[in-house]
C-alpha positions as a Markdown table, in Angstrom:
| # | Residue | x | y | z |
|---|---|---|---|---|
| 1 | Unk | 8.6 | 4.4 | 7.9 |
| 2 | Unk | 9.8 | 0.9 | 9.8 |
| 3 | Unk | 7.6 | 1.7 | 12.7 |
| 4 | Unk | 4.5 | 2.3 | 10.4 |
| 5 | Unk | 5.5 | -1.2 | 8.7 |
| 6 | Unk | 5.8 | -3.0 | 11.9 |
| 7 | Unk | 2.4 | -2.1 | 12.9 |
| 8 | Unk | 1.1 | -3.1 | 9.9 |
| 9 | Unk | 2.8 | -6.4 | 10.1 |
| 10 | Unk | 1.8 | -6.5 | 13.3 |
| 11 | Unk | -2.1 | -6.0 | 12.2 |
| 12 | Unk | -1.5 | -8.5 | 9.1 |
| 13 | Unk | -0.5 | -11.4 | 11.9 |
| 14 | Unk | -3.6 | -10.4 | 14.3 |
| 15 | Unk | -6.0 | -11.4 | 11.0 |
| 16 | Unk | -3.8 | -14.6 | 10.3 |
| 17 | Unk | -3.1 | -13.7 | 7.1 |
| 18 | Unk | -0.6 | -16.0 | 5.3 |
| 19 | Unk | 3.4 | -14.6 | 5.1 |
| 20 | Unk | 3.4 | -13.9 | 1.5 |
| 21 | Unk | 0.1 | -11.4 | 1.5 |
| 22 | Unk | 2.1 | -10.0 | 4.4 |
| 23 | Unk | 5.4 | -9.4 | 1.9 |
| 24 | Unk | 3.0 | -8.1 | -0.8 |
| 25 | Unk | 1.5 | -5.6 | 1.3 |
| 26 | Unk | 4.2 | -4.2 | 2.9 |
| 27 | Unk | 5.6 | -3.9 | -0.8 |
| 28 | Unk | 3.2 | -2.0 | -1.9 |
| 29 | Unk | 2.3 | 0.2 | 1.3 |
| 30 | Unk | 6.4 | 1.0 | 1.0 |
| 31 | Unk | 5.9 | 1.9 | -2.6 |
| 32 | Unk | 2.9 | 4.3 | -2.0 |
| 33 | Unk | 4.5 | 6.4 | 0.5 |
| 34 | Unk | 7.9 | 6.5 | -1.3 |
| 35 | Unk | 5.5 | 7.8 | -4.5 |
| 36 | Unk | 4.5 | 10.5 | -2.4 |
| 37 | Unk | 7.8 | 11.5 | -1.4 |
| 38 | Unk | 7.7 | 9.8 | 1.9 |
| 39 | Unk | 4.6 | 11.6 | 3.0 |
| 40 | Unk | 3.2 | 9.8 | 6.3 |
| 41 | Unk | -0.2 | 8.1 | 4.5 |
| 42 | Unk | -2.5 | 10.0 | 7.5 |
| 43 | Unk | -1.4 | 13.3 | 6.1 |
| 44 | Unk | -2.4 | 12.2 | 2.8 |
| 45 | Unk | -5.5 | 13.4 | 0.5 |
| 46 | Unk | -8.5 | 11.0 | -0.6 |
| 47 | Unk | -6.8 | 11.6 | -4.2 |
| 48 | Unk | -3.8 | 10.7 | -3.0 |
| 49 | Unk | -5.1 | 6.6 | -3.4 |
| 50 | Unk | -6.3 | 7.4 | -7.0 |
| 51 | Unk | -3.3 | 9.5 | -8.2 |
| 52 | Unk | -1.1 | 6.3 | -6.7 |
| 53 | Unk | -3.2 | 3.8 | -9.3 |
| 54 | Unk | -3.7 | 6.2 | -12.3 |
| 55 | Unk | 0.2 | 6.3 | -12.2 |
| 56 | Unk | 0.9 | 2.2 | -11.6 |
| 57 | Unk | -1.9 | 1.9 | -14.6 |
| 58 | Unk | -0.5 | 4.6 | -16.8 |
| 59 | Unk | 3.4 | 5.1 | -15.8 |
| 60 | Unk | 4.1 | 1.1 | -15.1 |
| 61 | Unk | 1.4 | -0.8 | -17.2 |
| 62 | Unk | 0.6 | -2.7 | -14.6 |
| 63 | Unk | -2.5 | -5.6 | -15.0 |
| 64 | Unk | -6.2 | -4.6 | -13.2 |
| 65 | Unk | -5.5 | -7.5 | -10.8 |
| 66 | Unk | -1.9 | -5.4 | -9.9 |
| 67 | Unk | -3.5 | -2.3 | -8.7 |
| 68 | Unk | -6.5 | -4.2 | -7.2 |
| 69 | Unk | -3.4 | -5.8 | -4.8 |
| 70 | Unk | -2.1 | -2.8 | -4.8 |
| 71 | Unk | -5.3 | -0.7 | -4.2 |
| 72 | Unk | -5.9 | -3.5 | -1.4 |
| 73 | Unk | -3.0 | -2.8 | 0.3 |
| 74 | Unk | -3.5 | 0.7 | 1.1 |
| 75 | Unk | -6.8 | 0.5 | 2.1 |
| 76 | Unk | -5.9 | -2.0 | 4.7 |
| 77 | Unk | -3.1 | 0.3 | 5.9 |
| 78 | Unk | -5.4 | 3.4 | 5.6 |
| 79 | Unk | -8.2 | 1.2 | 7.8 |
């Protein structure tokens, strides 16, 4: 999983992004794949994305603006 977060980091710093939506991102990315029991995100479903933010919304209450970080997060991993 480190080398998958590297290159992400990696990716965050080509786009300048500031350090802390770097943090956030990797938070979450880490939290997706440990949901799905470590499960490399290309070998993942498209349901896996929605069954990741059903559960934060459902399981964990989180707020709409949560998951949207959250839901941003993946996506930039996933493209």
């Amino acid at each position: 999983m480190s080398k998958l977060l590297d290159q992400v980091s990696d990716k965050i710093r080509l786009r300048h992004y500031s350090y802390r939506t770097e943090k956030t991102y990797i938070h979450w990315i880490k939290r997706y794949i440990l949901f799905h029991n470590k499960t490399h995100p290309n070998q993942l479903e498209g349901e896996a994305l929605n069954a990741y933010l059903t559960y934060l919304a459902k399981e964990k209450n989180v707020s709409a603006s949560t998951q949207n970080l959250a839901r941003n997060a993946i996506l930039f991993l996933l493209y």
